[in-house]
N, C-alpha and C positions, 0 to 999 in steps of 0.2 A: 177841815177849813174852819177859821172865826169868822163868826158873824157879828156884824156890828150892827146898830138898829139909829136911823137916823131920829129925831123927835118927830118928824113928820111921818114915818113909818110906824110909829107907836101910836101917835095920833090918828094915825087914819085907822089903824089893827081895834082899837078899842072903838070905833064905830062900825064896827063889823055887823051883822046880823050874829047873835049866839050860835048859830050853826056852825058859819063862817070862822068865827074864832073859836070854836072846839075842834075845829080842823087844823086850824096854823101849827100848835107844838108839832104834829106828825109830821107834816110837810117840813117847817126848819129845821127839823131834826136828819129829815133825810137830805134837805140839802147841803147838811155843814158833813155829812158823811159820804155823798156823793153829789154833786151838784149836777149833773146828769144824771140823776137817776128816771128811768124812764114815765115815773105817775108824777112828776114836774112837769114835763114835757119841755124845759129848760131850751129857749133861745134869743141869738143874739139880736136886740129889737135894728131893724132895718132905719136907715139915712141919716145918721146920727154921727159920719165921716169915723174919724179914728176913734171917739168916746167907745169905754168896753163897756156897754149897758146891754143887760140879758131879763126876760122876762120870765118868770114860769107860773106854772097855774097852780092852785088850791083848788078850787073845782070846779065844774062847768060856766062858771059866771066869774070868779074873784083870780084875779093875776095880782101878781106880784113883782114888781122891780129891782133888778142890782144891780151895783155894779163893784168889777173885779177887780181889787188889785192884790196883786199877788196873790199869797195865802189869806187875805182876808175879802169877804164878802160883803158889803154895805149893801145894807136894806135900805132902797130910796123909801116905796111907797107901794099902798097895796089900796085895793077898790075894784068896782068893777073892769070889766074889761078895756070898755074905751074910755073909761075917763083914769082908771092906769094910767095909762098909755100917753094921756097928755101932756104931761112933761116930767120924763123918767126919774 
């Protein structure tokens, strides 16, 4: 799969904690070569009608948003968990 990175997704990846962002290359990497691989935990974020937006995690606390089309991947945004999640 390509992955594509939106500015707001690079924008938010560089206010990461350094933890956080020594973790991202592993993570992208397994997503662009499985995007269900199971240490993603990769799913489709719920009420969003026919939008394909999917979530997955970096780790205990940092998700990450995409959305699919076809072979490629768009990186919306990444942060913590619920504020991810506020608008994919």
């Amino acid at each position: 799969m390509n992955l594509v990175y939106t500015a707001r997704f690079a924008e938010a990846a560089s206010r990461l904690p350094k933890e956080a962002r020594a973790k991202l290359p592993k993570a992208l990497n397994l997503l662009a070569d499985n995007p269900r691989h199971p240490g993603l935990q990769t799913k489709k974020i719920q009420g969003l009608g026919d939008r394909e937006f999917f979530e997955a995690r970096l780790d205990q606390k940092v998700r990450f948003t995409l959305q699919v089309q076809g072979e490629v991947l768009i990186l919306r945004n990444i942060d913590e968990h619920d504020a991810c999640l506020v608008d994919p």
